[in-house]
C-alpha positions as CSV (number, residue, x, y, z in Angstrom):
1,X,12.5,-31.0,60.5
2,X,14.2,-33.8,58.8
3,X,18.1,-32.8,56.7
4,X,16.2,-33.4,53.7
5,X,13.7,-30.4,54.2
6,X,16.4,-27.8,54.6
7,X,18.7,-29.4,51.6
8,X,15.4,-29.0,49.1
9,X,14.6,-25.7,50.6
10,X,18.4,-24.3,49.4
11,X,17.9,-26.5,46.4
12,X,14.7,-24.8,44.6
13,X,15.9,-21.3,46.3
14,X,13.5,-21.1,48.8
15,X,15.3,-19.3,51.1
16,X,13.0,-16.5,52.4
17,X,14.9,-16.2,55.9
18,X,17.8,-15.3,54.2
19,X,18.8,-11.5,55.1
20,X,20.8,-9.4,52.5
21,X,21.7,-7.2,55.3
22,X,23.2,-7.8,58.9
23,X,20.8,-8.2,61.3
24,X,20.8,-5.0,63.1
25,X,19.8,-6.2,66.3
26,X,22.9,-8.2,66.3
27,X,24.9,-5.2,66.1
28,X,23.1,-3.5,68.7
29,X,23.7,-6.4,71.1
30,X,26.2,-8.4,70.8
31,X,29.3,-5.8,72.0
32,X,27.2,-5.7,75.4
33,X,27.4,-9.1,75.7
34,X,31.4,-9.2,77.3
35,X,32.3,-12.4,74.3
36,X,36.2,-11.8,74.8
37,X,37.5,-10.4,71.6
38,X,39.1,-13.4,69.3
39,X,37.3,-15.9,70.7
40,X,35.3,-18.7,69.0
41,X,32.0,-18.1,67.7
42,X,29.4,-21.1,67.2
43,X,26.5,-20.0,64.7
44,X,24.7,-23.0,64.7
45,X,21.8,-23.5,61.4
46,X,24.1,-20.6,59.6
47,X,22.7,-20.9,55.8
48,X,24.9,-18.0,54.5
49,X,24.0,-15.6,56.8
50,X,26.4,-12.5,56.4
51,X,26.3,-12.0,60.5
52,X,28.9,-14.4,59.9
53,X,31.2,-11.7,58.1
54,X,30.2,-9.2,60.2
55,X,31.4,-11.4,63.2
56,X,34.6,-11.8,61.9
57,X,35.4,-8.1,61.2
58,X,35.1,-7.5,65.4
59,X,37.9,-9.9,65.3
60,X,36.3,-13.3,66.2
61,X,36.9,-16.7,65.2
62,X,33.5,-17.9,63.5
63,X,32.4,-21.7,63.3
64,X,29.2,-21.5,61.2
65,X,27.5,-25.1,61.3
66,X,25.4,-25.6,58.0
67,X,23.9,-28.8,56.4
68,X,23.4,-27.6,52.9
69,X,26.7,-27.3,50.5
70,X,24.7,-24.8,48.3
71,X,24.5,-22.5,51.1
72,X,28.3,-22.9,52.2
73,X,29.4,-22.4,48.8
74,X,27.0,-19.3,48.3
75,X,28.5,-17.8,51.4
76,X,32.4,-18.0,50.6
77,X,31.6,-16.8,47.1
78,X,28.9,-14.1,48.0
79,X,32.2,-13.0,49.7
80,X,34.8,-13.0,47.5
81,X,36.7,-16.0,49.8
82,X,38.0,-18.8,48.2
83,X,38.0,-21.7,50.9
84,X,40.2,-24.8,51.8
85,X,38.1,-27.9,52.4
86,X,39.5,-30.6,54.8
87,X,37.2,-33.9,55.9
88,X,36.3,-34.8,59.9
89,X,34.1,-37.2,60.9
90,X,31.4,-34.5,61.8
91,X,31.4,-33.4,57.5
92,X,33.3,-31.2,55.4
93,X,35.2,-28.3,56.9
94,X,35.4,-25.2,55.0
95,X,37.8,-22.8,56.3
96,X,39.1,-18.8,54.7
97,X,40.5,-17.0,56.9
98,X,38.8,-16.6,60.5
99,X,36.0,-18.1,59.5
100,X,34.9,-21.6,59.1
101,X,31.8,-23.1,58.4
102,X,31.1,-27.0,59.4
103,X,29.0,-29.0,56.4
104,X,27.3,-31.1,58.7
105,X,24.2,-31.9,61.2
106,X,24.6,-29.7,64.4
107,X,24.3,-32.8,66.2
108,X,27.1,-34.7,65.0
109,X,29.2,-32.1,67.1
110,X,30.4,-33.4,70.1
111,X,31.3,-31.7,73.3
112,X,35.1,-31.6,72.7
113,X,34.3,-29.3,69.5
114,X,31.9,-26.4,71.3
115,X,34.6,-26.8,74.5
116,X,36.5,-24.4,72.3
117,X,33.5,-21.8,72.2
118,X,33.4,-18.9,73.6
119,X,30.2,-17.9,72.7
120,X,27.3,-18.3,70.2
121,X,24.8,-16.4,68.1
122,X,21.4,-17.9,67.3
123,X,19.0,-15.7,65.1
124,X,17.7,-18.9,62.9
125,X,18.2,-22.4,64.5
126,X,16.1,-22.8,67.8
127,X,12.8,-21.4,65.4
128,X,13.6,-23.4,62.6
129,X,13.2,-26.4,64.7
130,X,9.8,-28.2,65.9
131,X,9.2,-29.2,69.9
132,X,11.0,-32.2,70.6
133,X,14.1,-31.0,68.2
134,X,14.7,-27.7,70.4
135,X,14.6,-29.6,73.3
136,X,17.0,-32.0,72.0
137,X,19.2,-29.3,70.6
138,X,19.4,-26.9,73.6
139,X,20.1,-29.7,75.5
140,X,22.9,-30.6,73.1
141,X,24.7,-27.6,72.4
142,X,23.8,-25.5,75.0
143,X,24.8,-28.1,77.4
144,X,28.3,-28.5,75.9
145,X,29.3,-25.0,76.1
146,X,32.1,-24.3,78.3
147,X,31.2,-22.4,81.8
148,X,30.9,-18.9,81.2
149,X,30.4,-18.8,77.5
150,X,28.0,-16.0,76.2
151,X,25.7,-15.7,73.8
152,X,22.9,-14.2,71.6
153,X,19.3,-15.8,71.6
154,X,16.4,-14.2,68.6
155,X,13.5,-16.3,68.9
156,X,9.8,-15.1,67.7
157,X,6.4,-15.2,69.1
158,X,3.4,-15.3,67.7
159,X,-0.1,-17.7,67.7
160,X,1.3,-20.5,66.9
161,X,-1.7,-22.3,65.2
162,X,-2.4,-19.0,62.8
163,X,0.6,-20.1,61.0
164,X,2.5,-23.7,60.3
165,X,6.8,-23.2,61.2
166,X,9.3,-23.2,60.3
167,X,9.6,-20.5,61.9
168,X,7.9,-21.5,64.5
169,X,7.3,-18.9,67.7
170,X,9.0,-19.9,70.4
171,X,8.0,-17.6,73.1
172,X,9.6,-16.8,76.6
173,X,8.2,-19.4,78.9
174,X,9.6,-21.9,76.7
175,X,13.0,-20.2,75.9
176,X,13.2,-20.3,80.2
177,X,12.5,-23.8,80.4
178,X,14.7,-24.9,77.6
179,X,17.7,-23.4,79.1
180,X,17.1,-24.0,82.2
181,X,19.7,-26.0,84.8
182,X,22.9,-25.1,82.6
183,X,22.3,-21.6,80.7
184,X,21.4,-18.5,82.6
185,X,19.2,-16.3,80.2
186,X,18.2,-12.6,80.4
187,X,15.2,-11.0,78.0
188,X,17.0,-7.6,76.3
189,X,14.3,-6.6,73.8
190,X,10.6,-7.4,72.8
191,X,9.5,-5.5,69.5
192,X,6.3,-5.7,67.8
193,X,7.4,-6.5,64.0
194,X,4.3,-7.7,62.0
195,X,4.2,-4.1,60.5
196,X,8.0,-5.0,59.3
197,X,7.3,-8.4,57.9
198,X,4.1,-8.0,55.6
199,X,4.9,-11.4,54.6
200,X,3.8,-13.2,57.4
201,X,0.6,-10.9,58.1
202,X,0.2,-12.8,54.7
203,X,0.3,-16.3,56.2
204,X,-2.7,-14.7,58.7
205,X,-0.9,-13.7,61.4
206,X,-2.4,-11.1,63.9
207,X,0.9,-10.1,65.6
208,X,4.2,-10.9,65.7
209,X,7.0,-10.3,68.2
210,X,10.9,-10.6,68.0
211,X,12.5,-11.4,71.2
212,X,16.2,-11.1,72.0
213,X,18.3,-12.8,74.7
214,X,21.4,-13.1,77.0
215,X,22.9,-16.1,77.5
216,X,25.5,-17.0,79.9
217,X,26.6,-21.0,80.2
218,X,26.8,-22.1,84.0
């Protein structure tokens, strides 16, 4: 999907993947996963997600990476932070307290700024991308990650010509293939959640699975 699709979407509010909750299977996971407490966070594709928040209160350092202002703005107002904004070559950097948020393309990071990452939670940017852009952008972050750093994979899975993405399904032979030769990943959970998400049965699907994932950087 080209910038300009996400920046319209935040622009006439149609932000239907945005959660007014934390998303509980992040809660259930993520202290399994061994992240080492403080360390650096990457949410890549963050929108104004409050996982970010939620991050933060275990005691992490959060870098959210978001191209639309609208949704950085929303996010440190939605709660009650009043950030300092600084310039780098990659876009604006909006920083209160132990959370930052990068207003930029994902892409424009380069390897020295995810070397600093200790691990990374991904419930909305490898679906919200088409093929060729998940291949490019698994290769891209993923890749960069320092040895050992851990992370958080939700993808979904569903018949992928009942229903036009974003999201699009993105089931497990292609989350293997994606990350493999530099991320090791492990399946935890496989629910069936059309009967939670009425909206999509809606946009004729027949079934609908969230999947949820380990990953370790080699």
């Amino acid at each position: 999907m080209e910038a300009q699709f996400w920046l319209d979407r935040w622009r006439e509010g149609i932000t239907g993947f945005h959660q007014e909750r934390v998303t509980p299977l992040l809660a259930k996971y993520w202290p399994g996963l061994g992240v080492p407490s403080g360390g650096r966070v990457l949410v890549p594709l963050c929108g104004k997600t409050l996982d970010m928040a939620w991050l933060a209160q275990q005691g992490y350092s959060v870098l959210g990476v978001e191209l639309s202002p609208l949704a950085v703005e929303q996010f440190f107002t939605g709660n009650g932070l009043t950030p300092s904004v600084r310039a780098t070559a990659a876009g604006d950097l909006y920083s209160a307290g132990n959370i930052e948020i990068l207003c930029g393309d994902i892409f424009a990071l380069d390897a020295q700024a995810l070397a600093g990452c200790a691990g990374v939670y991904d419930r909305a940017a490898l679906i919200a991308l088409p093929p060729e852009m998940r291949k490019r952008y698994a290769a891209h972050v993923y890749a960069s990650l320092p040895t050992g750093a851990r992370g958080l994979l939700i993808t979904l899975d569903y018949e992928q010509d009942q229903m036009p993405g974003p999201p699009f399904s993105v089931g497990d032979a292609e989350v293997q293939a994606l990350y493999e030769g530099h991320t090791q990943v492990r399946q935890l959970d496989r629910r069936a959640m059309l009967d939670k998400e009425p909206k999509f049965a809606e946009r004729g699907l027949t079934w609908l699975d969230t999947l949820v994932y380990a990953l370790e950087k080699r």
